[in-house]
DSSP file (Angstrom, degrees, kcal/mol; ACC not computed):
  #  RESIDUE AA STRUCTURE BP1 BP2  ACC     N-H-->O    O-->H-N    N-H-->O    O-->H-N    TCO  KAPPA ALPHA  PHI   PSI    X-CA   Y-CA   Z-CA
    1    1 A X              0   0    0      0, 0.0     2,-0.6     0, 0.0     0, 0.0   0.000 360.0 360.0 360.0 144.0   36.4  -10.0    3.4
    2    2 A X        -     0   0    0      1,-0.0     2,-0.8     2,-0.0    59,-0.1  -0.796 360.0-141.9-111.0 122.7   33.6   -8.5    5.8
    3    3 A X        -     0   0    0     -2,-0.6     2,-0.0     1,-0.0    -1,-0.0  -0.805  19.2-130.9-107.7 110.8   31.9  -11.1    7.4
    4    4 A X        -     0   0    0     -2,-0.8     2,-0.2     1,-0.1    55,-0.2  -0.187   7.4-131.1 -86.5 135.5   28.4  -10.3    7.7
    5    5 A X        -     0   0    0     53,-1.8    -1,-0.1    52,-0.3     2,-0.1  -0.526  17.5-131.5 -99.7 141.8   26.0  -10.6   10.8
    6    6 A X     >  -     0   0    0     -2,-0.2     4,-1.1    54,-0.0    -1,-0.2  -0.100  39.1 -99.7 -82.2 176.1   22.6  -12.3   10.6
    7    7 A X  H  > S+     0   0    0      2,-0.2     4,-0.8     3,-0.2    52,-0.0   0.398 127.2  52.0-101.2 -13.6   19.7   -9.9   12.3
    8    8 A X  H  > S+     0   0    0      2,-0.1     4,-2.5     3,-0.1     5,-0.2   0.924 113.1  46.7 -76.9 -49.8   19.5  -11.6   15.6
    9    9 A X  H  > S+     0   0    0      1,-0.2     4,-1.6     2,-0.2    -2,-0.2   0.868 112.3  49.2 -44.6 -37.8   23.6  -11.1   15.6
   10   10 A X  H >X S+     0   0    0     -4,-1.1     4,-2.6     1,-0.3     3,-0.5   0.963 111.4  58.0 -64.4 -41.7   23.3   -6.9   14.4
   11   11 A X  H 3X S+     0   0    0     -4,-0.8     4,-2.3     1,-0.3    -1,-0.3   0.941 102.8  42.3 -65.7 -39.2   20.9   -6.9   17.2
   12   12 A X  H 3X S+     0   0    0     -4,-2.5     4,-3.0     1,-0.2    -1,-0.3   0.858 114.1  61.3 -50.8 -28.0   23.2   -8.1   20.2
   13   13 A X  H << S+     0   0    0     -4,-1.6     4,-0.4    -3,-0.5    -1,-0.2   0.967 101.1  48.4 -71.7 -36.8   25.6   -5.8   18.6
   14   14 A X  H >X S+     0   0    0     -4,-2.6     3,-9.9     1,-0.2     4,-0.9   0.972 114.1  45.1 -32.1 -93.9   23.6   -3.1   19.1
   15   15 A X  H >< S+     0   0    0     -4,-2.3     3,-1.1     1,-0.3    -1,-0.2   0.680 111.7  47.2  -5.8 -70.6   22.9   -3.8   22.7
   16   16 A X  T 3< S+     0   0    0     -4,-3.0    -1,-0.3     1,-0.3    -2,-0.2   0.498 110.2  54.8 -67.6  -5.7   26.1   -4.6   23.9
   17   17 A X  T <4 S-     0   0    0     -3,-9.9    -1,-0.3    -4,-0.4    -2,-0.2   0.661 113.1-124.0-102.1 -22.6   27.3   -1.3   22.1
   18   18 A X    <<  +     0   0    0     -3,-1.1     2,-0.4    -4,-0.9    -3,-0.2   0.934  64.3 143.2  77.2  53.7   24.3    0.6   24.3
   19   19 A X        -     0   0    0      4,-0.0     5,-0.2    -6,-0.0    -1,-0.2  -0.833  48.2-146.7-133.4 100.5   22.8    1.9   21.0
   20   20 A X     >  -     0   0    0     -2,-0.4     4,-2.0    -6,-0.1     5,-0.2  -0.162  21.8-119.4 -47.1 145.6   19.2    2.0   21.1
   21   21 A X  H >> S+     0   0    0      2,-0.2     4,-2.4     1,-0.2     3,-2.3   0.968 117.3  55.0 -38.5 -80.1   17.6    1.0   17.1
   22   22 A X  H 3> S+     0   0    0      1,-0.2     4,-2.2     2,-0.2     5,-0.3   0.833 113.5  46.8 -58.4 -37.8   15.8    4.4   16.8
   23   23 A X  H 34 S+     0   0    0      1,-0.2    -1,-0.2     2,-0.2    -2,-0.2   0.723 113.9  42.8  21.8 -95.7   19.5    5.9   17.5
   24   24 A X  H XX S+     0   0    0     -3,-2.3     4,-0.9    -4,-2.0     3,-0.8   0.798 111.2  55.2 -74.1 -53.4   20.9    4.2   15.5
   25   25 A X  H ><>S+     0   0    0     -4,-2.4     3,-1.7     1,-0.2     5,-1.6   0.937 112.7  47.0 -14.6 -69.6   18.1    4.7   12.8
   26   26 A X  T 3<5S+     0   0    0     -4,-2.2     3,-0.4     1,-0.3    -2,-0.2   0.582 107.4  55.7 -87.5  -2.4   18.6    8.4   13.2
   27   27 A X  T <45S+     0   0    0     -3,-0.8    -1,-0.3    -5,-0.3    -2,-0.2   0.464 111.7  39.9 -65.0 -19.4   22.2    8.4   12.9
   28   28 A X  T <<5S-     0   0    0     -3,-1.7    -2,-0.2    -4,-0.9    -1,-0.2  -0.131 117.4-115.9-123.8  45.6   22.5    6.7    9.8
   29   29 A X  T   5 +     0   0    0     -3,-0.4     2,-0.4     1,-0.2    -3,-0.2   0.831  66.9 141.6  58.6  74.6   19.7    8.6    8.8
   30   30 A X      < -     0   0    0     -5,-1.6     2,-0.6    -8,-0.1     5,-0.2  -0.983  57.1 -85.1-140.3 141.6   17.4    5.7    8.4
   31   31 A X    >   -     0   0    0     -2,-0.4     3,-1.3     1,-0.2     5,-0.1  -0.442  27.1-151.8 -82.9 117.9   13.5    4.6    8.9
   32   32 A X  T 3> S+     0   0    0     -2,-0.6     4,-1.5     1,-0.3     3,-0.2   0.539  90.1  57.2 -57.0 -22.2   13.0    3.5   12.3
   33   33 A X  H 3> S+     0   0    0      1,-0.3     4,-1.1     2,-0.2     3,-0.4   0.943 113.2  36.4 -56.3 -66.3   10.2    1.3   11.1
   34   34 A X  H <> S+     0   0    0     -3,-1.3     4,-0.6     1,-0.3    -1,-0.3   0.301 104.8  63.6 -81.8  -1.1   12.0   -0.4    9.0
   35   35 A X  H  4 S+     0   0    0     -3,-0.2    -1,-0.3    -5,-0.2    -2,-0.2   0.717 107.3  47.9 -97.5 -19.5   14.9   -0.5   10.6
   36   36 A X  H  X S+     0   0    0     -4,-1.5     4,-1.5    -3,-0.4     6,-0.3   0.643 106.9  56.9 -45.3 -39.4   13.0   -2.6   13.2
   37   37 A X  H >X>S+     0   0    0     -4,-1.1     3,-3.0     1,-0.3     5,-1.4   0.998 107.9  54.8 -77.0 -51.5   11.3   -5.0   10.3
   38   38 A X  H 3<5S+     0   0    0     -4,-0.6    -1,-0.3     1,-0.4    -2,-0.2   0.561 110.3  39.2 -76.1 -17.0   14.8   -5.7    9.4
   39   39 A X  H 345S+     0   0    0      1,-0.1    -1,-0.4    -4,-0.1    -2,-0.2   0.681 110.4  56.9 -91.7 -24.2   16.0   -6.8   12.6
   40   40 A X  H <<5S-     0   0    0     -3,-3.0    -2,-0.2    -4,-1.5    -1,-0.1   0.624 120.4-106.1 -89.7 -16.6   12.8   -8.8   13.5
   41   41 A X  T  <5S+     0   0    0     -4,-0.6    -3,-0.2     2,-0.4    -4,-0.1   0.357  94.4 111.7  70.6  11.1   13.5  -11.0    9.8
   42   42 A X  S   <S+     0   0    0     -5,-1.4     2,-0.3    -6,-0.3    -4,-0.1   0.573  72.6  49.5 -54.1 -23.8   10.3   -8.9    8.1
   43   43 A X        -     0   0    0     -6,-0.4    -2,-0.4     1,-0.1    -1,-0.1  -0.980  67.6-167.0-128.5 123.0   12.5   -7.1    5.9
   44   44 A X        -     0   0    0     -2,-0.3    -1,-0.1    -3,-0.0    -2,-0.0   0.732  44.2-114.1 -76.6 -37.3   14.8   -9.1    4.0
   45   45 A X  S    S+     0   0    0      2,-0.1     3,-0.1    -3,-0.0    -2,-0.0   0.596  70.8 134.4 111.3  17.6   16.9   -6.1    2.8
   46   46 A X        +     0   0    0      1,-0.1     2,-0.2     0, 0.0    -3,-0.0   0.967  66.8   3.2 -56.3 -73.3   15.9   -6.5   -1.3
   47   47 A X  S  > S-     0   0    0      5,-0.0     4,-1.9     0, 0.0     3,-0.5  -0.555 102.1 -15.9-116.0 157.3   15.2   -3.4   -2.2
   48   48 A X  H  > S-     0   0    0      1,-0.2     4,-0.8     2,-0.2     0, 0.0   0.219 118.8  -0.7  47.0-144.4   14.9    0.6   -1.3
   49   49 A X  H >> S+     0   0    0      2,-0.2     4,-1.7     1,-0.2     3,-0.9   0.767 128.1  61.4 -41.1 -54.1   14.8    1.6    2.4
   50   50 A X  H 3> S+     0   0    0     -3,-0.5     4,-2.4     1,-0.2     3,-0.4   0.988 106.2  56.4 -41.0 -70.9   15.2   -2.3    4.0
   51   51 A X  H 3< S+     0   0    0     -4,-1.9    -1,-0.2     1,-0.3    -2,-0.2   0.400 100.8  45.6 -61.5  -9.4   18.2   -2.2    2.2
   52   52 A X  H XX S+     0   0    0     -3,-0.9     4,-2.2    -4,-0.8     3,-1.4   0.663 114.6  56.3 -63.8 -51.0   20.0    1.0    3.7
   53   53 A X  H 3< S+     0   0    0     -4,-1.7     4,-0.5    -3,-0.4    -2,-0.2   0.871 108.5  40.3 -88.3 -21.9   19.0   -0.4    6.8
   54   54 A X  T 3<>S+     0   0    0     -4,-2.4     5,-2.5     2,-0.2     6,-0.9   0.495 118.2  48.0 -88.4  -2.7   20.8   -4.3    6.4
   55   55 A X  T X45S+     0   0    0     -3,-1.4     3,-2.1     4,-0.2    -2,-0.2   0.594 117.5  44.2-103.4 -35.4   24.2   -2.8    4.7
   56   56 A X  T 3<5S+     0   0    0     -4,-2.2    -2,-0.2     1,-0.2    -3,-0.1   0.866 115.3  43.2 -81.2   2.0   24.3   -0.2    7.5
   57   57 A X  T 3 5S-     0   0    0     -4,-0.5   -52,-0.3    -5,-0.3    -1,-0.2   0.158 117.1-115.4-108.0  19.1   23.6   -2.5   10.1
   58   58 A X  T < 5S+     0   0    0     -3,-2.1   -53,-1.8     2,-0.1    -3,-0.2   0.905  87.5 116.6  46.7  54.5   26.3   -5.4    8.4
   59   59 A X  S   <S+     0   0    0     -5,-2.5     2,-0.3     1,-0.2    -4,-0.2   0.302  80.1  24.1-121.0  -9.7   23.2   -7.5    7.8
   60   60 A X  S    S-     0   0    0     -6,-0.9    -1,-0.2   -54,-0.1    -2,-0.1  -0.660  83.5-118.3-162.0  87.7   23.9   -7.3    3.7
   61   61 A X        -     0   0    0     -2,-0.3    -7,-0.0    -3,-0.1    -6,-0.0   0.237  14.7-134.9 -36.1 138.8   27.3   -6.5    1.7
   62   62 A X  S    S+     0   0    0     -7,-0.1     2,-0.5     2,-0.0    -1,-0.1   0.845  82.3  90.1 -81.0 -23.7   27.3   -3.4   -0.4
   63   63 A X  S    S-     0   0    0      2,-0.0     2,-0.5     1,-0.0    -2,-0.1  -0.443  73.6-131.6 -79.7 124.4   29.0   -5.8   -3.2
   64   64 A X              0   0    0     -2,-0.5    -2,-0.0     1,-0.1    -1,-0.0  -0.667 360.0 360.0 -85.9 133.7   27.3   -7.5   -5.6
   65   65 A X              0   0    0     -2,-0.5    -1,-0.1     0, 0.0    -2,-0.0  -0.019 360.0 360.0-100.2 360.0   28.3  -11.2   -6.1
């Protein structure tokens, strides 16, 4: 089981990995905007775009429950 990072945690990971957001954004081919909201707690991750950007950032399981 993959134990999933809150959006303050994803962010430290970042950091401590030296991976700026937009990067990381454009590496998983994602919108930097919104990959921001999602880190800040703006974006919950429901739906559409927010929600590429919390499973690739381990903020949100791809399985559904």
């Amino acid at each position: 089981m993959k134990i999933l990072k809150t959006p303050q945690e994803a962010k430290l990971w970042l950091q401590a990995q030296g991976i700026s957001i937009a990067d990381f954004s454009r590496d998983h081919g994602l919108d930097q905007a919104t990959t921001y909201q999602v880190l800040a707690g703006r974006k919950k991750g429901y739906r559409g775009k927010a929600h590429k950007a919390a499973l690739a950032l381990g903020i949100k399981s791809g399985i559904d429950a």
